[in-house]
Every structure is written in structure tokens, then in C-alpha cells.
N, C-alpha and C positions, 0 to 999 in steps of 0.2 A: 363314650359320648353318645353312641349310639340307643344303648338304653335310656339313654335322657331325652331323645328327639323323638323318639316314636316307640309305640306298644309293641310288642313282638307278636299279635296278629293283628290286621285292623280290613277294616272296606273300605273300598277307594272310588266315590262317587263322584261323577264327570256330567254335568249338566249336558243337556243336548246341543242349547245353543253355542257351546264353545266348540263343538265339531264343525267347524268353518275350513272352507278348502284353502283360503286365505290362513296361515299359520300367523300366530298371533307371535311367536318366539323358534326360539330353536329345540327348546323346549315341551314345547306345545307338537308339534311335528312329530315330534317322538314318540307322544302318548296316542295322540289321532290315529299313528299309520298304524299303532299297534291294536288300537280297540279296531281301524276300520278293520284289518287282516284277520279280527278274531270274527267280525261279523262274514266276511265275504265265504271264511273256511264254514261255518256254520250253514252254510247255504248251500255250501257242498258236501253237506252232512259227513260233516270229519269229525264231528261232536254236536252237541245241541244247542241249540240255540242261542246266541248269548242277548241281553238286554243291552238295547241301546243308551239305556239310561245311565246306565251304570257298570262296574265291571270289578269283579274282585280281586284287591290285593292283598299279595303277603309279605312280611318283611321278613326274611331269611337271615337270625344273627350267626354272629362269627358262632358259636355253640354246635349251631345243626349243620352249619357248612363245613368245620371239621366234620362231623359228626358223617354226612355225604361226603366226603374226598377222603373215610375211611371203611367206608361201601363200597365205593365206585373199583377202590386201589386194590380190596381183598377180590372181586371179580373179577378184576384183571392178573390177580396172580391166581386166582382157580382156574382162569384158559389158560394158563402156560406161557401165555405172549410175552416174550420178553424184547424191550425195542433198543433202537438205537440208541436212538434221540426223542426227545419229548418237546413240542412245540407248544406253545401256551399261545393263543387266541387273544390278541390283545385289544381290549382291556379288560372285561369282562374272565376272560380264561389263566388271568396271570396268579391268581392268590389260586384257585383248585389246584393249577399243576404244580406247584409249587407245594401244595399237600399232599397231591399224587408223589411227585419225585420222593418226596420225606417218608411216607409209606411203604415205598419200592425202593426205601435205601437207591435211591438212583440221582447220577449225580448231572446228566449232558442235558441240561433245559436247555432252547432257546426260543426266538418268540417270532410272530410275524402281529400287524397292525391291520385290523378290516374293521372299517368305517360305512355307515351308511350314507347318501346325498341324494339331494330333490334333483331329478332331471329337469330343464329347463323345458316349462309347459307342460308336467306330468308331474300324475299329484304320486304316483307309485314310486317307492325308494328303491334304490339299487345300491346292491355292497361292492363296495370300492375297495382292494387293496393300497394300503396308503404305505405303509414299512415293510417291505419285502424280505426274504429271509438270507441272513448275511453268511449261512456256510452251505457246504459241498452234504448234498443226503444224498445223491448216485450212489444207486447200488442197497441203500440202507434201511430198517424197517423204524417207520416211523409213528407216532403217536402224536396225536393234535388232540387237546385237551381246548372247551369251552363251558360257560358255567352252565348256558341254557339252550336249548332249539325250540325256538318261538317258529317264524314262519321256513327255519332251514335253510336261510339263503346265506349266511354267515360261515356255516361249513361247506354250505355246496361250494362257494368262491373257493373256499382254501384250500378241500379237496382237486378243486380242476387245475389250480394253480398248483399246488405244491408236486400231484401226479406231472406237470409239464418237466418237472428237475429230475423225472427217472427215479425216484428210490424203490426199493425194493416191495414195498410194501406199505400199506397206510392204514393204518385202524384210529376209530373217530371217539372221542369220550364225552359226556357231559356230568353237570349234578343231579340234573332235572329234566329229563327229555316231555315237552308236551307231545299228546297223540296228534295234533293238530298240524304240525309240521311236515314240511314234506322232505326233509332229509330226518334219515333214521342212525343216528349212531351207532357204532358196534356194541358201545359199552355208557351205561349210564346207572345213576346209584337209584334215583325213585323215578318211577312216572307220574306224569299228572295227567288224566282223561279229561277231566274239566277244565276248561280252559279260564286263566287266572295270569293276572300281572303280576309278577316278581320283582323287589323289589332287595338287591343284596347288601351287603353294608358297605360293601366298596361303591355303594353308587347311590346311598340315603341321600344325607348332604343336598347331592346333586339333584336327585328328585324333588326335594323340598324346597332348594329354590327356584326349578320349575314350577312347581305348585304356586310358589310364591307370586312369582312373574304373572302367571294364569288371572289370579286371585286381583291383580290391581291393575292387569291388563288396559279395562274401562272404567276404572273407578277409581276414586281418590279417599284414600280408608287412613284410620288409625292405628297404629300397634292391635289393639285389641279387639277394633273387628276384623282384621286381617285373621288373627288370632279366632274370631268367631267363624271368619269363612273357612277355616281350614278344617272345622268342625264340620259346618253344615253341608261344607261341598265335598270335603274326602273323608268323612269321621277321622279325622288324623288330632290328637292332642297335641301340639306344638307349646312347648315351655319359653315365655313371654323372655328370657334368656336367648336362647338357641336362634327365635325369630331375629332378635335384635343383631344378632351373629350376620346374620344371611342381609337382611335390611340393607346393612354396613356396606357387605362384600355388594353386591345390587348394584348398591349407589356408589361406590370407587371405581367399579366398573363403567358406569355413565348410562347406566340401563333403569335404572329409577333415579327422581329426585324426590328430597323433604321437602316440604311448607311448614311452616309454624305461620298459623294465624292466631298467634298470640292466646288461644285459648286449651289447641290441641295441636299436637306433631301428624302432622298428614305425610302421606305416600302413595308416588302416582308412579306411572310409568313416565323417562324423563322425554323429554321434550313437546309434552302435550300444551298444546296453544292454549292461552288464559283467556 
């Protein structure tokens, strides 16, 4: 399905005015802390500059993500490392390790769950562990597999945490380390210097109906300019199918409602005063 919702490269263009500190969704939050994070590191010359206007994304299909979790797996059996246990980063980190293990004929995964959240009256996120990890690693050498290190605070949590259980040892993976980040993996399959939004296939879908939400936030649109803004504000081709998919799921949810004014099928965000 994935080859049907979106091109396998694209740009992903973010109006100014929707970087409001005020988050428009839960959605929205996600994309803002990540453009603001990519501006603030740019400022501390960790990479160049990035444009406020805009910000590049990639869509990473299932194809190049085997293709990195059989990178990542061959430099991990060129060091020698061989671990106990392999932890998968959840969510983001459960489809790599899981092609890590397959690769290193390895059979002991298990997982832990790190979440980001808005502190009350601070616009800065912080990583929450939410699913803590359910067996004994004292004494044991461990591996923590995630797909990406954007700002580094997702492994630095799980590092400080999983170090408090005693194991023996801890070595960190990713698919795609950016230079930008302030935790450095021991092992990753590419780097990226330029700094760029990632967008994987376990997590399209979900970007798209953020996008969506973004898109009809203030406005009361039609399938088809919804359809045209997804063009003119992310260059993304969204098939008039796939939207109607997300539209549906939207509105069962209670997060948009229809109009039909009997001429055209409108969509708004729901509960907006008439």
C-alpha cells in the first residue's frame, strides 16, 4: 500500500504560519519540535543551516530498510560483538531489530516503549519511558536497536535506564544516525550530515493523516483540494483512494466532520462553530 500513498522520494514543504507554539494536533507537535530541533542544532553549527520554510523529506520503503538492517547486521558481526539479548526501541525500532536478529541468526529479542510528551508550560519534549523492560539483563551484554537518532534523547533515556538494571555491557544501533544528534550510536548502517525528515513505512499512514489534519486544521476543503494542498504544501501525490481511507478513519475517530451542501462533500476539523 505503501507504494500507492506516496513516491519513494518526495519534499516535504511546511508553511511558516503553521509553526504556532499553540499545536494545532498531536500531530502537528511532532513535526514543529522536529523542524524547531533541526533549526536550534543549526545554530550551533552541528550542520548548516536549515530553511524555515521548508525541510526535506524522505520515504524509506520496506526495500532499503532491509537493505540498512543488512548493513547495520554485517558491522555488527565484523566487531565481533556478540550480545545476549537484543532490545528493540519501541516503536520505531521493532521492524530493524527484528532484521538485525534474522541476520545474526539470533533468536532473545525483547522490547522496551519510549514515548515523547509536552511538559506542562514548555513547548520542549521530553522522552518518557512508558513499557519498561519485563526480564532480568544483570550481568548480560546487551543491544538496543532503533531506526533513527534525530535529536538523541530516545537512546540517551534508554541507555540511562537500562545501565540502572546492571548488565554487562550495552552497545547502541540505528538504520540512519544524523550528525546532528547528540547521542552517537556504536553501530549504524548510513549517515546522514544533512539534516532531513524521515519518514519509514511503519509510520507513512500515520504521517499522512497528520498531514491531513494540518491541511483542514482552518479550513473547510473538498476531497480534491485537500488532495491539491497535499501537493502544494508537502509536494506529496496522495491517490484520491488512500485520502478517502484516512478522511473515514478522521471522522470515526470524532477529529473531523462531513458537510454535504448538497453541491460538494466538505471536510473540516470537527467541532467547529457554524
Amino acid at each position: 500500500m505503501l507504494e500507492d500513498i506516496l513516491d519513494e522520494k518526495m519534499v516535504l514543504t511546511i508553511n511558516e504560519c503553521m509553526a504556532e507554539t499553540k499545536y494545532k494536533n498531536q500531530y502537528s507537535k511532532h513535526f514543529y519540535r522536529m523542524r524547531n530541533d533541526s533549526i536550534l542544532m543549526a545554530t550551533a553549527n552541528k550542520y548548516p543551516p536549515v530553511d524555515r520554510n521548508a525541510f526535506k523529506c524522505d520515504l524509506i520503503g520496506f526495500r532499503e530498510v532491509h537493505s540498512l538492517s543488512k548493513t547495520l547486521s554485517q558491522k555488527i558481526k565484523d566487531s565481533g560483538y556478540v550480545p545476549d539479548i537484543i532490545i528493540a526501541i519501541g516503536r520505531g525500532g521493532y521492524v530493524p531489530a527484528r532484521l538485525v536478529c534474522d541476520f545474526l541468526l539470533f533468536d532473545d529479542l525483547t522490547t522496551i516503549k519510549i514515548e515523547h510528551y509536552k511538559r506542562a508550560a514548555d513547548i520542549q519534549e521530553t522522552a518518557k519511558l512508558k513499557f519498561p523492560l519485563s526480564v532480568d539483563i544483570h550481568g548480560k551484554k546487551i543491544f538496543v536497536v532503533d531506526d533513527v537518532t534525530d535529536t538523541g534523547k530516545t537512546l540517551s533515556l534508554a541507555v540511562e535506564y537500562l545501565e540502572r538494571l546492571k548488565p554487562a555491557e550495552i552497545k547502541t544501533a540505528v538504520l540512519q544516525h544524523k550528525t546532528c544528534s547528540d547521542f552517537v550510536p556504536d553501530y549504524y548502517a548510513e549517515k546522514i550530515i544533512k539534516w532531513r525528515w524521515i519518514i519509514y513505512p511503519w509510520a507513512a499512514y500515520e504521517d499522512l493523516t497528520g498531514f491531513t489534519e494540518n491541511i483542514i486544521a482552518d479550513k473547510t476543503l473538498t476531497p480534491k483540494q485537500i488532495c491539491n494542498e497535499f501537493d502544494a504544501c508537502y509536494s506529496i501525490t496522495i491517490k484520491r483512494s488512500d485520502l478517502t481511507e484516512i478522511l473515514k478513519d478522521l471522522n470515526e475517530r470524532g477529529r473531523i466532520e462531513c458537510i454535504d451542501d448538497k453541491r460538494n462533500i466538505l471536510w473540516r476539523k470537527a467541532n467547529v462553530s457554524k
